[in-house]
C-alpha positions in Angstrom: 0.0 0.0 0.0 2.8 2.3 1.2 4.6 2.4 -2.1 1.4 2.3 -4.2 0.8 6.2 -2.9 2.9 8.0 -5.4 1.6 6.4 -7.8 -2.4 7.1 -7.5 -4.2 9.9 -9.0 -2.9 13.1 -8.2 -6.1 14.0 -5.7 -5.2 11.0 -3.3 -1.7 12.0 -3.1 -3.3 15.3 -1.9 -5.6 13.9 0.7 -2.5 11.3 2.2 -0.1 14.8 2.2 -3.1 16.6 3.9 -3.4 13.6 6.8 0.4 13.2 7.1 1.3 16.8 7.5 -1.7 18.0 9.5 -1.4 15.7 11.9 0.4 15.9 15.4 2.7 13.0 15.2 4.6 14.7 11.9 4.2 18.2 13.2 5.9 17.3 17.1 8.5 14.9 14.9 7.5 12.0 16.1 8.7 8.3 15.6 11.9 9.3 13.6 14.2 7.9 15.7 16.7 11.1 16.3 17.1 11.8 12.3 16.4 15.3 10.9 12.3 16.0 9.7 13.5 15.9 6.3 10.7 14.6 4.1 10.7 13.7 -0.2 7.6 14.1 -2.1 8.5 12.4 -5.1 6.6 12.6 -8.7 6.8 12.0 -11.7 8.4 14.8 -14.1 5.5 15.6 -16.2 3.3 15.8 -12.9 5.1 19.1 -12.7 2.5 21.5 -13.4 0.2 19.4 -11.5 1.9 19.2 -8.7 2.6 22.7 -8.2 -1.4 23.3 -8.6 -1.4 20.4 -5.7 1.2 22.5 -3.8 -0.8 25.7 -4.2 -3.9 23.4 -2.9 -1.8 22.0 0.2 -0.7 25.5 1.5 -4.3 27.3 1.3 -6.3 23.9 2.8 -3.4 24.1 5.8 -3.2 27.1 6.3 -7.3 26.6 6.9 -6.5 24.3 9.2 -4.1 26.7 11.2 -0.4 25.1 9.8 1.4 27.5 8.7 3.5 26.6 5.5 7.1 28.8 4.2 7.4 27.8 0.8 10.5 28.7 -0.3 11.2 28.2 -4.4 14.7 27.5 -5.3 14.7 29.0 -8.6 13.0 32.1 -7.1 15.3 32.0 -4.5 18.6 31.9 -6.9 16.8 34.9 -8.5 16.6 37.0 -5.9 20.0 35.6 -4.6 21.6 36.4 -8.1 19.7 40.3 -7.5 21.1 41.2 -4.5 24.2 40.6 -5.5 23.9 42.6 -8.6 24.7 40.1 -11.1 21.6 38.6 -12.6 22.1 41.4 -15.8 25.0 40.5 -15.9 24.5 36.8 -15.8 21.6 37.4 -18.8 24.4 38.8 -20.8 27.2 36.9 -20.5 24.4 33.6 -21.1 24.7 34.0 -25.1 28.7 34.4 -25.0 30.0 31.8 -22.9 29.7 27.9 -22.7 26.7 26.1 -20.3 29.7 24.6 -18.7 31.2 27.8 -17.7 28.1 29.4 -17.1 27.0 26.0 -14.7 30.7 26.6 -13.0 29.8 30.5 -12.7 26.3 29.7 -11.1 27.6 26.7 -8.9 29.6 29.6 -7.4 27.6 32.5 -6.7 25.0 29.9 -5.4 27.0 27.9 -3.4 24.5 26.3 -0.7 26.8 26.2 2.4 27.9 30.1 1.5 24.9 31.6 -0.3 22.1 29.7 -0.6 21.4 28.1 3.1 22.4 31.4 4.7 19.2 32.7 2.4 17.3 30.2 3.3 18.1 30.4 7.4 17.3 34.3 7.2 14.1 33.8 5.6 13.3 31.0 8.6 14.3 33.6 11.0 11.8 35.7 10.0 9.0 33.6 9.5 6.5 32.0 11.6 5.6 28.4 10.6 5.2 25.0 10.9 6.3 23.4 8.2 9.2 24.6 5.3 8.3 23.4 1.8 11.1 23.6 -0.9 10.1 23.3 -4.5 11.7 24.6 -7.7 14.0 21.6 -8.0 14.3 20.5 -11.4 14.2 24.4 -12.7 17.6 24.9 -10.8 19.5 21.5 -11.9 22.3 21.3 -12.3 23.6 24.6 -11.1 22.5 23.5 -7.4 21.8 20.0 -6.1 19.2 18.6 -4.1 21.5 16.6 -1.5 24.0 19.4 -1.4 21.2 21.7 -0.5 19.8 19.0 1.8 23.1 17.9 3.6 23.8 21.8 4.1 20.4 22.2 5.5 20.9 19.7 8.3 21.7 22.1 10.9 20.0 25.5 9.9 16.1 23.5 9.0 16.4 20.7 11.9 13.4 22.6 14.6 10.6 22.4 11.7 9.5 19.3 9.2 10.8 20.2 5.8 9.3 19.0 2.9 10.9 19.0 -0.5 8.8 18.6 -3.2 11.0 16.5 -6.0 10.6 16.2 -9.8 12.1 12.1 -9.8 12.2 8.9 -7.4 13.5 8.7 -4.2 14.8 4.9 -3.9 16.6 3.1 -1.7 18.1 -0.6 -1.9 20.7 -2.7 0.0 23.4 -2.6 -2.6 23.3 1.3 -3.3 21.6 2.7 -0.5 19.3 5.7 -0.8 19.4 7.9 -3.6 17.6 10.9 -5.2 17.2 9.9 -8.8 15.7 13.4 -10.8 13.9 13.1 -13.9 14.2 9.4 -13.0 17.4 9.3 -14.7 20.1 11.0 -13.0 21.1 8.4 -10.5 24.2 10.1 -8.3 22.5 12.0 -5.4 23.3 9.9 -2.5 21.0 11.0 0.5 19.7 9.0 2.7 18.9 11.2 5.9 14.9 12.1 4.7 12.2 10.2 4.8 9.5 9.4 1.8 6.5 11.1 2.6 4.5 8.6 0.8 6.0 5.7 3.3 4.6 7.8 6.4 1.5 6.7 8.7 -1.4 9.3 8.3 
C-alpha cells in the first residue's frame, strides 16, 4: 500500500499529504528515531504543473487548518540571490557568449549552498512563523544546485521544523546502493539517505 501512494491519482496523493502533514505525530517529529524531519515528495516529471497546482492546494487547505506553511522556491530564490548581488544582468548577458559549462561553474559559485544559498534560506526562517518549510523549484535549478547538497547543508539550519521538498524524480533506496535521489528518474548520483519518503509515512 505504502509504495502504491505515489503512484495514485494526483487528488489522493493530496488527501495522504493533507493527513500526514496536519497531523500531530509529523508536526511534534514523532517516531523518527533522532534523524532530521526531512521529508521527499517524489513525482513524476511531467506531474510538474500538477503538482505545483497540488502544492498551491496544500498550503491554502493548511493554512485553513491553522499550519502554517514557508514555501521557499529555489529557482526564485537563486533569483533574488543572483539580484542582490547585482549580477543577474549581468549573468543574462554573459548567457549567449559563454559555454553552459562555464556558465554551470559561474552559477555553482555564486549559489553555493553552504555560502549563499542556506544562509538565504536560514534568514528567511528567521523571519518567518511556521510549521512546516516546503522547498520546491528543484528541477528548474538542476544542475547549477543539487538537491543533496542543499539537503546535507540544511541539516543544521532546517532541523526545529519538518521540511518537505517537493522533488521532480524517485526517491529509492536498496541494500546494494543505498538511498538515492534519482531526478527526472534518470540522473542516479544523489546519494541521500537522511529524509524520509512522505508517501511511506503513517497518516
Amino acid at each position: 500500500m505504502k509504495s502504491d501512494i505515489a503512484r495514485m491519482p494526483i487528488q489522493d496523493r493530496f488527501q495522504h499529504l493533507f493527513a500526514v502533514i496536519s497531523g500531530q505525530r509529523f508536526l511534534n517529529k514523532q517516531g523518527l528515531g533522532n534523524e532530521i524531519p526531512f521529508f521527499i515528495c517524489p513525482f513524476k516529471p511531467e506531474e510538474a504543473v500538477e503538482m505545483e497546482r497540488l502544492q498551491r492546494q496544500l498550503i491554502n487547505r493548511l493554512g485553513q487548518a491553522g499550519i502554517r506553511i514557508l514555501e521557499i522556491n529555489l529557482y526564485d530564490l537563486a533569483i533574488e540571490i543572483l539580484k542582490e548581488r547585482d549580477i543577474w544582468n549581468q549573468i543574462l548577458e554573459m548567457e549567449e557568449s559563454v559555454s553552459k559549462e562555464q556558465l554551470k561553474e559561474l552559477l555553482q559559485g555564486v549559489l553555493d549552498p553552504e555560502a549563499h544559498l542556506v544562509p538565504a534560506i536560514a534568514i528567511k526562517l528567521d523571519s518567518t512563523d511556521f510549521e512546516v518549510l516546503f522547498l520546491s523549484g528543484v528541477g528548474e535549478v538542476f544542475p547549477y544546485i543539487r538537491s543533496h547538497n542543499v539537503l546535507n547543508n540544511l541539516q543544521s539550519t532546517a532541523k526545529e521544523k519538518p521540511t518537505v521538498m517537493f522533488f521532480p524524480g524517485a526517491y529509492t533506496h536498496s541494500q546494494e546502493a543505498g538511498a538515492s535521489l534519482d531526478l527526472f528518474g534518470r540522473l542516479h548520483d544523489d546519494k541521500y539517505y537522511r529524509a524520509f519518503n512522505i508517501f511511506h509515512c503513517e497518516a
